[in-house]
MIDOSE-1310 file (N, C-alpha, C; in nm, 2 decimals, decimal comma, always signed):
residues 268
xxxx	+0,08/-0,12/+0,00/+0,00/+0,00/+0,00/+0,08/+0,13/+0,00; +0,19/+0,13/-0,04/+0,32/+0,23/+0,01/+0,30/+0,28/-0,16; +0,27/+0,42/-0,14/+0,27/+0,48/-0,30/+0,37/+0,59/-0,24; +0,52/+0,59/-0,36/+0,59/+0,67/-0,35/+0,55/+0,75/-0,51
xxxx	+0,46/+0,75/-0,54/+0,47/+0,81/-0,70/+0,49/+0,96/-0,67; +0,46/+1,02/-0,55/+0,48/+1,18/-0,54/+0,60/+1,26/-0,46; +0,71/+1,13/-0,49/+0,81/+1,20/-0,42/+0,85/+1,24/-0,55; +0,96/+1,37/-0,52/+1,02/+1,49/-0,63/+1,20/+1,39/-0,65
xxxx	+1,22/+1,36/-0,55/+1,36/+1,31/-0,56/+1,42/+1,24/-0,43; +1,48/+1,14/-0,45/+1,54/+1,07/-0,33/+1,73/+1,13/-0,31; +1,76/+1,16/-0,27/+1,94/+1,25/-0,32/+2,02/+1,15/-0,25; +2,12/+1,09/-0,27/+2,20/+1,00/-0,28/+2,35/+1,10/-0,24
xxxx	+2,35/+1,12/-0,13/+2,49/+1,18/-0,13/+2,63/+1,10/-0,07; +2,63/+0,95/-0,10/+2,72/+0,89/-0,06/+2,84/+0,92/-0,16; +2,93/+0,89/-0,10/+3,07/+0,98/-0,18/+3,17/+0,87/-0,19; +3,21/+0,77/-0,31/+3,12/+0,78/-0,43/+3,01/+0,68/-0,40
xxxx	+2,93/+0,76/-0,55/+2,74/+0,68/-0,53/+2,80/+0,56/-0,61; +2,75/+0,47/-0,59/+2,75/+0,34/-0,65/+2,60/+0,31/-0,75; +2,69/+0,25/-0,86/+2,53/+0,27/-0,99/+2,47/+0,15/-0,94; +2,55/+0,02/-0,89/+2,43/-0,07/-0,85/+2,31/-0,08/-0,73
xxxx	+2,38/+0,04/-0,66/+2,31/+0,06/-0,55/+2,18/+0,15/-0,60; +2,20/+0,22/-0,70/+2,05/+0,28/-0,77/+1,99/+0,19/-0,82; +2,04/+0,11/-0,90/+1,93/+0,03/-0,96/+1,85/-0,07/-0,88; +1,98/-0,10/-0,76/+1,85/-0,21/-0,69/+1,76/-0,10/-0,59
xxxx	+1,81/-0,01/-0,60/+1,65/+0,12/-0,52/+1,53/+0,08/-0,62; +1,61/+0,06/-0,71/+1,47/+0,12/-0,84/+1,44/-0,01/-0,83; +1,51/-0,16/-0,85/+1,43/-0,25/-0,88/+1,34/-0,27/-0,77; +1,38/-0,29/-0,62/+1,29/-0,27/-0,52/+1,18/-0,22/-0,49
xxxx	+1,18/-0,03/-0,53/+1,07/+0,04/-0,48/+0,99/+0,06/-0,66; +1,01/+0,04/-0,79/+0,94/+0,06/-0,90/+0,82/+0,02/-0,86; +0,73/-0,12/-0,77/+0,64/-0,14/-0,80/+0,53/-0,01/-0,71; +0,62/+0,08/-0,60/+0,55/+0,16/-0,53/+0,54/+0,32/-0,64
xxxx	+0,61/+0,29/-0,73/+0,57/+0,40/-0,82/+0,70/+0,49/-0,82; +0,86/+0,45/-0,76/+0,98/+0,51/-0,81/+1,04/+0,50/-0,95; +1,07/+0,56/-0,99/+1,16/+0,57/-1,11/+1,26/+0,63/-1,14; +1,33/+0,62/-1,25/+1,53/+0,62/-1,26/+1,51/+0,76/-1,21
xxxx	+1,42/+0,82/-1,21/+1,39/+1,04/-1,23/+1,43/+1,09/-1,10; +1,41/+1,03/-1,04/+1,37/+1,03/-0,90/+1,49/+1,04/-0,79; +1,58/+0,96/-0,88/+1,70/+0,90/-0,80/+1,82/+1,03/-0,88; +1,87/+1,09/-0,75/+1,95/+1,19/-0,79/+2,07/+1,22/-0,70
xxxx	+2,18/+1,25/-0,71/+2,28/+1,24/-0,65/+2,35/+1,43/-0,61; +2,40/+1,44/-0,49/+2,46/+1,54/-0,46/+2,55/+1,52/-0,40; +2,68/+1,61/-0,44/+2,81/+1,60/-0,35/+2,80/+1,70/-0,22; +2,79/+1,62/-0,12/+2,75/+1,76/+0,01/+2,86/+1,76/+0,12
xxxx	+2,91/+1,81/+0,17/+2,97/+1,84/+0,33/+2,92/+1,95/+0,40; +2,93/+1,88/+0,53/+2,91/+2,01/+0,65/+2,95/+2,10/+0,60; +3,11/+2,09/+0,56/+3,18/+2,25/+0,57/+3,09/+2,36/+0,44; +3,02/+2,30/+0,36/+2,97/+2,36/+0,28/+2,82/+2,40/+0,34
xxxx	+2,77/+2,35/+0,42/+2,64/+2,39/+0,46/+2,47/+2,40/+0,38; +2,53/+2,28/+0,26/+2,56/+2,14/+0,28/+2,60/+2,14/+0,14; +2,53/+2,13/+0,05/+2,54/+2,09/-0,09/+2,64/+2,15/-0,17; +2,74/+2,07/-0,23/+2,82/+2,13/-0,33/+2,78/+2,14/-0,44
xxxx	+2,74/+2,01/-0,54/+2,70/+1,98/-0,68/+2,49/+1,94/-0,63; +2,45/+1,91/-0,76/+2,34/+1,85/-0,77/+2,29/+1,81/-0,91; +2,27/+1,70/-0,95/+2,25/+1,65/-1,02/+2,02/+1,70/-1,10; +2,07/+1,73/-1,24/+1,96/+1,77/-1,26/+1,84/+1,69/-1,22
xxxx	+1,71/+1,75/-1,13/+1,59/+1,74/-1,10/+1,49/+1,69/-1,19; +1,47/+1,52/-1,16/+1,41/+1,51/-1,30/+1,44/+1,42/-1,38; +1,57/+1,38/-1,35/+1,64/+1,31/-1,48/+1,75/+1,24/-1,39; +1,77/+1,06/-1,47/+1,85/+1,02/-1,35/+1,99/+1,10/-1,40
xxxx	+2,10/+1,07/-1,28/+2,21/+1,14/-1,30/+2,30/+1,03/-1,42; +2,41/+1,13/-1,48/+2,49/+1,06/-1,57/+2,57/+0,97/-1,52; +2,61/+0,84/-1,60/+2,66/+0,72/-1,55/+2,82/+0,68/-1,65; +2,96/+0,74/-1,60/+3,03/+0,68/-1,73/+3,05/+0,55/-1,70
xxxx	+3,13/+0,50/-1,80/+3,15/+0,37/-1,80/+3,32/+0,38/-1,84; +3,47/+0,36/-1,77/+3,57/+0,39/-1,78/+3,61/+0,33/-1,80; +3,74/+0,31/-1,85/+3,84/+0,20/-1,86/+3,92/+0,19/-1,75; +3,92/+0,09/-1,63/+3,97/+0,07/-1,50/+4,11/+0,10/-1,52
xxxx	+4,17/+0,02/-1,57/+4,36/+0,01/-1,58/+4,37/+0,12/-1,59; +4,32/+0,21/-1,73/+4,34/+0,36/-1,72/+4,31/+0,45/-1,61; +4,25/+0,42/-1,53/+4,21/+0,50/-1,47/+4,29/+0,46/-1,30; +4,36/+0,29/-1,32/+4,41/+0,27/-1,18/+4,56/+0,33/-1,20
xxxx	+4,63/+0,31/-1,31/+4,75/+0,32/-1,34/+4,81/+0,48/-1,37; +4,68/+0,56/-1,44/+4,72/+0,69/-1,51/+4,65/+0,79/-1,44; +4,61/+0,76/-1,36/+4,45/+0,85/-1,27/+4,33/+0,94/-1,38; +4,35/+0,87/-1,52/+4,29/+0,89/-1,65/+4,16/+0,86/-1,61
xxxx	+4,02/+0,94/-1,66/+3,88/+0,85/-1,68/+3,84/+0,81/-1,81; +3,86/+0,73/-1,87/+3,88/+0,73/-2,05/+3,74/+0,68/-2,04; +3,66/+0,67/-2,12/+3,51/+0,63/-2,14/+3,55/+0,50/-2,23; +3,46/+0,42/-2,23/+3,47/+0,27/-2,32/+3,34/+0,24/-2,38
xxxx	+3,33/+0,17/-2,44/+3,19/+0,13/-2,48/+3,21/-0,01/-2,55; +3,35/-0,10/-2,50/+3,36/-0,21/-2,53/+3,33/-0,27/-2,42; +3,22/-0,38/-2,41/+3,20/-0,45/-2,27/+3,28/-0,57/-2,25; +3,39/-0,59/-2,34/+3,49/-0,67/-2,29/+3,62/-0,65/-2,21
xxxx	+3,63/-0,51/-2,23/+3,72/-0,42/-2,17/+3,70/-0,38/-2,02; +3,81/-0,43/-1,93/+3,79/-0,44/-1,77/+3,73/-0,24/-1,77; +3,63/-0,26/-1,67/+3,55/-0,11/-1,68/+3,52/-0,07/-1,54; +3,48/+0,03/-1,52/+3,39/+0,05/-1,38/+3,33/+0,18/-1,43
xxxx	+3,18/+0,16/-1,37/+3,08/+0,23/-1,34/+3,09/+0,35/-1,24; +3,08/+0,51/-1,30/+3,11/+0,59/-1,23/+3,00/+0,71/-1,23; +2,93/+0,75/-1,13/+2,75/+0,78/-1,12/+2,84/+0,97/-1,12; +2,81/+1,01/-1,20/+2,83/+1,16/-1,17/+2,76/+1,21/-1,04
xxxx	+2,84/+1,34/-1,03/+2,71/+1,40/-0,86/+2,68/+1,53/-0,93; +2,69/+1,56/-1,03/+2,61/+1,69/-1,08/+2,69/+1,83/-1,08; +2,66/+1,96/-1,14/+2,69/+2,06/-1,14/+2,73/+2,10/-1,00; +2,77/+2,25/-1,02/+2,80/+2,34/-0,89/+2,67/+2,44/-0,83
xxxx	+2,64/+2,35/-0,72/+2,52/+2,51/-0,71/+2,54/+2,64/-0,76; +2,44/+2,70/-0,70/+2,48/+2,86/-0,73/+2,57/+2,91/-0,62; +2,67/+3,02/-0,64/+2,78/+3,05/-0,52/+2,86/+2,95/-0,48; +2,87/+2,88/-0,55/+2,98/+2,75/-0,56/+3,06/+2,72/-0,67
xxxx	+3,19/+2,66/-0,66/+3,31/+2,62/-0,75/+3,35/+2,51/-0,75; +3,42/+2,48/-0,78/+3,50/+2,37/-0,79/+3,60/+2,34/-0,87; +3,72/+2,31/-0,80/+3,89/+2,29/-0,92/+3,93/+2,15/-0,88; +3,97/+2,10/-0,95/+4,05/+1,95/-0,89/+4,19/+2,00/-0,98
xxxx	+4,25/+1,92/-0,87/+4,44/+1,95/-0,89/+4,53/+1,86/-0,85; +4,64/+1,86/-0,90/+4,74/+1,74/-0,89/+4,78/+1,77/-0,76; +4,91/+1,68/-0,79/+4,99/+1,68/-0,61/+5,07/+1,84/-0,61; +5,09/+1,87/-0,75/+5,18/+2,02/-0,77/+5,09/+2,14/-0,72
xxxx	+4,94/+2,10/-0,78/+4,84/+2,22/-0,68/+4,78/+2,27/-0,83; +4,81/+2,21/-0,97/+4,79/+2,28/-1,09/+4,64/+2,18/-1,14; +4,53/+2,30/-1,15/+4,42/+2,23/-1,20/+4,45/+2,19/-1,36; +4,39/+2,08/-1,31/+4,42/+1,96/-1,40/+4,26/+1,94/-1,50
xxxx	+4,29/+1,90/-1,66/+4,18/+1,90/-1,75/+4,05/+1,79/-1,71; +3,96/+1,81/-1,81/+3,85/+1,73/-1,77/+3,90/+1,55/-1,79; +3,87/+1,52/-1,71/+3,88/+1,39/-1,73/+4,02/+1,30/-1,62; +4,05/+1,38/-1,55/+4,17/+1,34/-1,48/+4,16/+1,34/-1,37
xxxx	+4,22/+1,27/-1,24/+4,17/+1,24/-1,13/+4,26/+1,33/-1,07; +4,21/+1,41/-0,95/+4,29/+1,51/-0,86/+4,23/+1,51/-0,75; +4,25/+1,63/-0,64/+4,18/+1,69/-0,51/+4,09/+1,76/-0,60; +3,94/+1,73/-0,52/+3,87/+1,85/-0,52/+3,88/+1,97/-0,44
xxxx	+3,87/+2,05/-0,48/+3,86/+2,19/-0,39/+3,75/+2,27/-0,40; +3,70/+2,31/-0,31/+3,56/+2,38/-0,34/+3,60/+2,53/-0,24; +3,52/+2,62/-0,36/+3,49/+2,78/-0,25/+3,36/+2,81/-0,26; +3,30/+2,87/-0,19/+3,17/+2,94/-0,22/+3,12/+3,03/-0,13
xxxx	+2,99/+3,07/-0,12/+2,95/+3,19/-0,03/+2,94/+3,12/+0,07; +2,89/+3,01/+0,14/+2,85/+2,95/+0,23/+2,96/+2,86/+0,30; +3,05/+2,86/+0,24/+3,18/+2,77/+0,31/+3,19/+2,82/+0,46; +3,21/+2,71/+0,57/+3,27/+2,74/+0,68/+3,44/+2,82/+0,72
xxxx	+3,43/+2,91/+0,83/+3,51/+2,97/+0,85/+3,68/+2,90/+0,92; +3,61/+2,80/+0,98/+3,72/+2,76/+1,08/+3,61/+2,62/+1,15; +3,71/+2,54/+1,19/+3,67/+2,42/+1,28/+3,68/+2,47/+1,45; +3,56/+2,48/+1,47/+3,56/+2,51/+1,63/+3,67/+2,44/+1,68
xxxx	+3,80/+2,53/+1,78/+3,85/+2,54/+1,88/+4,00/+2,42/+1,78; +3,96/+2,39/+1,69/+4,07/+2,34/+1,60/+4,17/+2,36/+1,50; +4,26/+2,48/+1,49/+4,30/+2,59/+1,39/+4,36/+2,46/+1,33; +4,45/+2,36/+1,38/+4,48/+2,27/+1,31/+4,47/+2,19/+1,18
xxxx	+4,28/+2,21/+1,21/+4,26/+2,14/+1,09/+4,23/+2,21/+0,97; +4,27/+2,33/+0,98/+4,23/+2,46/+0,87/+4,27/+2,40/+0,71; +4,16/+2,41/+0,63/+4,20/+2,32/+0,51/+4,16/+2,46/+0,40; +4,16/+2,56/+0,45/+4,10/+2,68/+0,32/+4,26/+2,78/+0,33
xxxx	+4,28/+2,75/+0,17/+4,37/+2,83/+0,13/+4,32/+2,99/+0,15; +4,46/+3,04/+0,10/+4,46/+3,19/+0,08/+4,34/+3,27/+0,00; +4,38/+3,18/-0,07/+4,24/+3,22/-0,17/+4,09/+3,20/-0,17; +4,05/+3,14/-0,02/+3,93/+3,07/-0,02/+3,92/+2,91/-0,08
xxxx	+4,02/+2,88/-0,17/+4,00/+2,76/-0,19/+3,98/+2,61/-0,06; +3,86/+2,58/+0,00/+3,87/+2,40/+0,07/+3,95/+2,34/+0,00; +4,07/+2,25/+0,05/+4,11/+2,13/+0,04/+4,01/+2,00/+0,11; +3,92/+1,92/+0,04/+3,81/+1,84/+0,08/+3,89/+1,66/+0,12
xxxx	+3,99/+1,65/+0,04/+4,07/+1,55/+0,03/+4,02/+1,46/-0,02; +3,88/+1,48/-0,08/+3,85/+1,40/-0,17/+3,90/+1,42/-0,27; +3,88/+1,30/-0,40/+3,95/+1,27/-0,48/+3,84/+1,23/-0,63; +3,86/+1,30/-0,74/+3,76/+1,28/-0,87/+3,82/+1,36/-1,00
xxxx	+3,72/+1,41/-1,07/+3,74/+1,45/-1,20/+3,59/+1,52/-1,27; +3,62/+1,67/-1,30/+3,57/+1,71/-1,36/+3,50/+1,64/-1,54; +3,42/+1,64/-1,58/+3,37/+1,65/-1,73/+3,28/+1,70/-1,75; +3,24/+1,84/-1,83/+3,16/+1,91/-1,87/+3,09/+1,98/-1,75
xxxx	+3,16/+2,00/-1,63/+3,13/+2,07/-1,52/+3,05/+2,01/-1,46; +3,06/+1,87/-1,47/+2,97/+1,77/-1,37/+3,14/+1,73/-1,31; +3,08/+1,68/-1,16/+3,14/+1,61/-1,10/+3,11/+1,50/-1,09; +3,30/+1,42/-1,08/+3,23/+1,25/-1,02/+3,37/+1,20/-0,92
xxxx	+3,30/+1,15/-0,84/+3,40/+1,14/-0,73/+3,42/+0,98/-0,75; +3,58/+0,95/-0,72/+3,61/+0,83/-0,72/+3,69/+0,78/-0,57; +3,68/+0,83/-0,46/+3,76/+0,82/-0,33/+3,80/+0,94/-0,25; +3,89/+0,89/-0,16/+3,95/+0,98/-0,12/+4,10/+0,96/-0,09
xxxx	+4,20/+1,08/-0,05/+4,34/+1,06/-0,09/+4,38/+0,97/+0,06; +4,34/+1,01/+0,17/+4,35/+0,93/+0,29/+4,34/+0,73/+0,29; +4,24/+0,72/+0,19/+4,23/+0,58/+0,17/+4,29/+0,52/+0,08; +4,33/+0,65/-0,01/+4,39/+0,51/-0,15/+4,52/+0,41/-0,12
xxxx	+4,53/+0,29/-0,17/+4,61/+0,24/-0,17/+4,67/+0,17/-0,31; +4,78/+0,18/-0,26/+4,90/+0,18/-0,41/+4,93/+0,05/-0,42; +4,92/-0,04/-0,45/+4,88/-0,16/-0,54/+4,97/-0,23/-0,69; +5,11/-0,26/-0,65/+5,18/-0,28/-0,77/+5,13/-0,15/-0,88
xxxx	+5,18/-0,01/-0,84/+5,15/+0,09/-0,92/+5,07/+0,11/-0,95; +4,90/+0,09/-0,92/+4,77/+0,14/-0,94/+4,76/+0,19/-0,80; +4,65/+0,28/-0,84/+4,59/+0,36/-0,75/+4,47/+0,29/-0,72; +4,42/+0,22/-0,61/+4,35/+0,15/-0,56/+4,23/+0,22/-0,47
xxxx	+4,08/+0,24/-0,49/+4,03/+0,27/-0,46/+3,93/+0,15/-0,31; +3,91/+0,17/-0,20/+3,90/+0,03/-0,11/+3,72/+0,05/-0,10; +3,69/+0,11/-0,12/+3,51/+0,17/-0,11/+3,48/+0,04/-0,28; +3,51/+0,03/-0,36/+3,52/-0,01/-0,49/+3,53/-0,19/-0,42
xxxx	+3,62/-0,23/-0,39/+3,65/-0,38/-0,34/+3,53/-0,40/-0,28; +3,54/-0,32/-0,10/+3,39/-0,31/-0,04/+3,27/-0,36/-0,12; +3,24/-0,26/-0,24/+3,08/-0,36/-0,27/+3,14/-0,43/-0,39; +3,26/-0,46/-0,43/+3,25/-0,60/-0,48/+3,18/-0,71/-0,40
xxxx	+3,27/-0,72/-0,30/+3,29/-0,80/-0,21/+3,16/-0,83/-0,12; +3,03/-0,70/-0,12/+2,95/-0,71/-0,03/+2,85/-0,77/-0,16; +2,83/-0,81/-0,29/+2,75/-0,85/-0,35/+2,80/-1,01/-0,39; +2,88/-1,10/-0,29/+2,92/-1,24/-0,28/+2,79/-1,34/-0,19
xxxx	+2,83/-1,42/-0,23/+2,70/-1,45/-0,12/+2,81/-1,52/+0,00; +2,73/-1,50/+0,07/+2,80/-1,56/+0,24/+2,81/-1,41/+0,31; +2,88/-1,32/+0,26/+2,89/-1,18/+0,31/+2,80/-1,13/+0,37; +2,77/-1,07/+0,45/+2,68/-0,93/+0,53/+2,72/-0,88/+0,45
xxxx	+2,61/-0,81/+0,35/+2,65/-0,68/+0,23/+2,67/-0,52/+0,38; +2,78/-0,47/+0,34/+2,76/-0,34/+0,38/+2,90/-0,32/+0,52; +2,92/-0,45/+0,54/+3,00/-0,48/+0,65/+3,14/-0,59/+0,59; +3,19/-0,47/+0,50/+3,33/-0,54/+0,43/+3,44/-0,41/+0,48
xxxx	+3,56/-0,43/+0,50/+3,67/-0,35/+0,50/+3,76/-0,39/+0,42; +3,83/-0,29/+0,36/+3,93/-0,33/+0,24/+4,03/-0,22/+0,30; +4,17/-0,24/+0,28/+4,30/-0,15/+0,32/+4,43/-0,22/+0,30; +4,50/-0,12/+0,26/+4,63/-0,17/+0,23/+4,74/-0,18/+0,33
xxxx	+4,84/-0,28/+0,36/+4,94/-0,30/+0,43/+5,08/-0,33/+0,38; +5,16/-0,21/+0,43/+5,28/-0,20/+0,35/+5,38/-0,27/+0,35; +5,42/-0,34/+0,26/+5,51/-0,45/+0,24/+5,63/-0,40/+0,17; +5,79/-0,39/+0,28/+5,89/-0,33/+0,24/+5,94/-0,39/+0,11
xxxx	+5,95/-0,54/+0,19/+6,02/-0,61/+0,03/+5,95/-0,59/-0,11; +5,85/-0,64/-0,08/+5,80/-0,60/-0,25/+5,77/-0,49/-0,26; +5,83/-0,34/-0,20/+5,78/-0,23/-0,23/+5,68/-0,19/-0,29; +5,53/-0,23/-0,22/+5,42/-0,22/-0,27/+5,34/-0,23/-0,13
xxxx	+5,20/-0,20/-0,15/+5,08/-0,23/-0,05/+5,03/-0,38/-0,06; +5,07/-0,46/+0,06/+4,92/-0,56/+0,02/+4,81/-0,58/+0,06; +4,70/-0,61/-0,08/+4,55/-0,57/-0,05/+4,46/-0,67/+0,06; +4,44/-0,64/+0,15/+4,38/-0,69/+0,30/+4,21/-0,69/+0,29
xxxx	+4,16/-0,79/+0,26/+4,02/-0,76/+0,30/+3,94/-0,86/+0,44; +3,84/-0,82/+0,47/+3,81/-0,87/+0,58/+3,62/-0,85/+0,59; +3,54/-0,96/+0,61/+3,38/-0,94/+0,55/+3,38/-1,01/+0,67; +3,22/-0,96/+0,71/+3,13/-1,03/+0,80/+3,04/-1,13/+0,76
xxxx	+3,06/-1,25/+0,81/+2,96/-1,36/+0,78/+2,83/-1,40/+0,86; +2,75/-1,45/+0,83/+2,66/-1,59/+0,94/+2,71/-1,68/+0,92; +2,80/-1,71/+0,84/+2,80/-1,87/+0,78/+2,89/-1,90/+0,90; +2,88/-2,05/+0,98/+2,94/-2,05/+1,07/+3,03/-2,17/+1,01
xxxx	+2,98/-2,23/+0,93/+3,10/-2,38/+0,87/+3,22/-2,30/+0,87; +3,31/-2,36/+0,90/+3,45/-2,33/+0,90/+3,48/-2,34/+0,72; +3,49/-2,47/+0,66/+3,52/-2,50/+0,53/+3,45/-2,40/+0,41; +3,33/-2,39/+0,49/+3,20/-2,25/+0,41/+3,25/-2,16/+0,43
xxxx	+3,32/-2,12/+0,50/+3,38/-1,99/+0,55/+3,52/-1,96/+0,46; +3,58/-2,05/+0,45/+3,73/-2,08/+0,35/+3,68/-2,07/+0,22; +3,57/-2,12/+0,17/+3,54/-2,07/+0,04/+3,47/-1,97/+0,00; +3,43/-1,92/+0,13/+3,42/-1,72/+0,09/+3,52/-1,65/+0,09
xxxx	+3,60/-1,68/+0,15/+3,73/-1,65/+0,11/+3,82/-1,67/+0,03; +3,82/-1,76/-0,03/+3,87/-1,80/-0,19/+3,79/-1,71/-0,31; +3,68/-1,73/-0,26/+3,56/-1,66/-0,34/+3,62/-1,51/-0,42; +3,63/-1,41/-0,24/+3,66/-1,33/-0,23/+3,80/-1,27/-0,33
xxxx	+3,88/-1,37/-0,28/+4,05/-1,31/-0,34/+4,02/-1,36/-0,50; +3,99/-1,47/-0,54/+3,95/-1,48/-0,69/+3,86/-1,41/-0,79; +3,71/-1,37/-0,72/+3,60/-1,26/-0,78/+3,69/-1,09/-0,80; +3,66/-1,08/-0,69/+3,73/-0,93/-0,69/+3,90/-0,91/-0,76
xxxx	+3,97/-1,03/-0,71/+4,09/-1,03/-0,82/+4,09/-0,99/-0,95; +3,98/-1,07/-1,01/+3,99/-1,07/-1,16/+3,90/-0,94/-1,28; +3,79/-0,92/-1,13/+3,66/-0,80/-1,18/+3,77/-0,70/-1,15; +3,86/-0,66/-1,06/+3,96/-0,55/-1,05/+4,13/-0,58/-1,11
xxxx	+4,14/-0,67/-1,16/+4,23/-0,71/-1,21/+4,39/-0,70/-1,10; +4,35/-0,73/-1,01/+4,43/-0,69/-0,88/+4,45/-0,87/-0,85; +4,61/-0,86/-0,72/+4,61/-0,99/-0,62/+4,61/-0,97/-0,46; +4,46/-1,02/-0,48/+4,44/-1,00/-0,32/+4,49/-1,06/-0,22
xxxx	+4,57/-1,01/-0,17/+4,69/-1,09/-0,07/+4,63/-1,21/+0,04; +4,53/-1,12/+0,14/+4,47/-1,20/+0,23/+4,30/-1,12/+0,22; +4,19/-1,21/+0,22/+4,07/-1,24/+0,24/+4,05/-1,31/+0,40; +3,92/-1,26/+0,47/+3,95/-1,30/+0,60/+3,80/-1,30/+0,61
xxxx	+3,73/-1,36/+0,66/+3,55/-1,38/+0,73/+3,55/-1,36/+0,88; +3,48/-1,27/+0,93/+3,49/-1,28/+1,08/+3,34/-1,32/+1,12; +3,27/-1,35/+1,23/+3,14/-1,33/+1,28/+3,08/-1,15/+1,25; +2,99/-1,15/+1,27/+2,89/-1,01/+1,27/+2,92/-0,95/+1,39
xxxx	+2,95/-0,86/+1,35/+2,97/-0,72/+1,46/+3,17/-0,75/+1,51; +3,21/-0,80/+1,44/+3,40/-0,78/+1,46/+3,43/-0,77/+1,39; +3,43/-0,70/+1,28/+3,54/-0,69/+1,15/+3,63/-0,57/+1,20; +3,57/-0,46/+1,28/+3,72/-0,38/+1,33/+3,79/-0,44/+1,42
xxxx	+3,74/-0,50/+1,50/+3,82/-0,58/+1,57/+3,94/-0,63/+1,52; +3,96/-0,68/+1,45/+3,99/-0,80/+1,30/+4,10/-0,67/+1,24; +3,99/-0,60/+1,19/+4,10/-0,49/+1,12/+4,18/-0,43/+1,18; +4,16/-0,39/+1,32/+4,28/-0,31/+1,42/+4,39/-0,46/+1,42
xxxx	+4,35/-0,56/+1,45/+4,46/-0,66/+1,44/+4,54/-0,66/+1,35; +4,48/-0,67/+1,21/+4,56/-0,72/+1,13/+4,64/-0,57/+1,07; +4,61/-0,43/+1,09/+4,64/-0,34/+1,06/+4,82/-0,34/+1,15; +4,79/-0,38/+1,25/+4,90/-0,38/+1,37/+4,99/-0,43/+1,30
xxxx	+5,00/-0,59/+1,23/+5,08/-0,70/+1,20/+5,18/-0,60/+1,06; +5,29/-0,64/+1,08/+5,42/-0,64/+0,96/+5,42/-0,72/+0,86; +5,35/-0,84/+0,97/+5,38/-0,94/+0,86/+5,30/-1,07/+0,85; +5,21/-1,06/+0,71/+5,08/-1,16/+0,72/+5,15/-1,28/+0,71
């Protein structure tokens, strides 16, 4: 009896939005009267008070489809339209409000063209002044410009956010995004969707990160449990073209547990 046919918009401000995560909104709620129109995406933070971008009203948001390698190796978003070609799905978050900007820039600080992955930086009329009682954490340049430490790429003055610089992990020379592994990993079966951790652990000798994941199960079989984790380092290996070092299952409600452990360790 649940008629959503008169809502204007559902706003999706998860950072980044995941396209499968819209469609299964839409396959779920279509029969209550939702549609792709409906589902719309904004880049928001506090410090902005709230909204940065917003995706046109009305119309679902734009979806590219990139070429991964390019984009792990070169911080490149090249667009593909071969579905044999390793790819990932990337949900734009829409224009800049009104009294709002936005530049993305390399490690040098030089805004960089459409299509290349950098910091965002946002200024606008509504930006906050300062973090209460925190000068420390002061992230606005001289010029007004936020450093957000997120991480994306302009095209045609839409935004699309692919991470942030705090989480990425370097990966036999890709740039490894761990939000990306997460819902690989949370659309396996045996998993608790939503309750995956992915993070990199630095490994001197091979002068590289190795990729660590760790999911919540019910499955209590031990041997059921070993083959979600084979599952794991195999599926996501091959859909991200990555080697996932260690895969780990814990019970429900300990994966940080698990993660502060294994974060500790030198050596898996």
């Amino acid at each position: 009896g649940l008629d959503l046919s008169s809502m204007r918009a559902f706003i999706n401000c998860s950072e980044p939005v995941q396209a499968v995560a819209h469609q299964r909104f839409l396959d779920r709620f279509a029969e209550n009267g939702v549609h792709s129109g409906m589902l719309s995406v904004s880049y928001a933070m506090a410090e902005n008070t709230f909204a940065v971008t917003q995706t046109t009203p009305g119309a679902p948001p734009n979806v590219e489809t990139v070429n991964l390698a390019l984009l792990q190796s070169t911080g490149r978003a090249v667009p593909v339209t071969n579905p044999t070609i390793t790819h990932q799905h990337i949900v734009s978050c829409g224009k800049p409000i009104p009294g709002t900007e936005i530049r993305v820039i390399d490690d040098l600080g030089q805004t960089v063209p459409d299509g290349e992955v950098g910091e965002i930086l946002v200024r606008s009329d509504c930006m906050l002044s300062d973090y209460y009682q925190r000068p420390d954490l002061a992230k606005i340049d001289q010029v007004g410009w936020f450093h957000s430490g997120d991480r994306g790429y302009l095209r045609e003055s839409e935004l699309y956010v692919v991470g942030r610089t705090s989480d990425l992990i370097i990966h036999a020379g890709k740039n490894i995004y761990p939000q990306d592994l997460e819902a690989l990993a949370s659309q396996l079966a045996g998993v608790y969707a939503g309750r995956v951790v992915a993070f990199g652990l630095p490994d001197e000798d091979a002068g590289t990160e190795l990729i660590v994941i760790v999911a919540e199960t019910e499955e209590e079989d031990p041997a059921l449990r070993r083959e979600i984790g084979a599952a794991l380092r195999k599926q996501i290996g091959v859909a991200m073209d990555l080697s996932i070092h260690y895969a780990h299952t814990v019970d429900r409600g300990r994966s940080e547990e698990h993660t502060s452990e294994l974060q500790s360790l030198t050596n898996l």
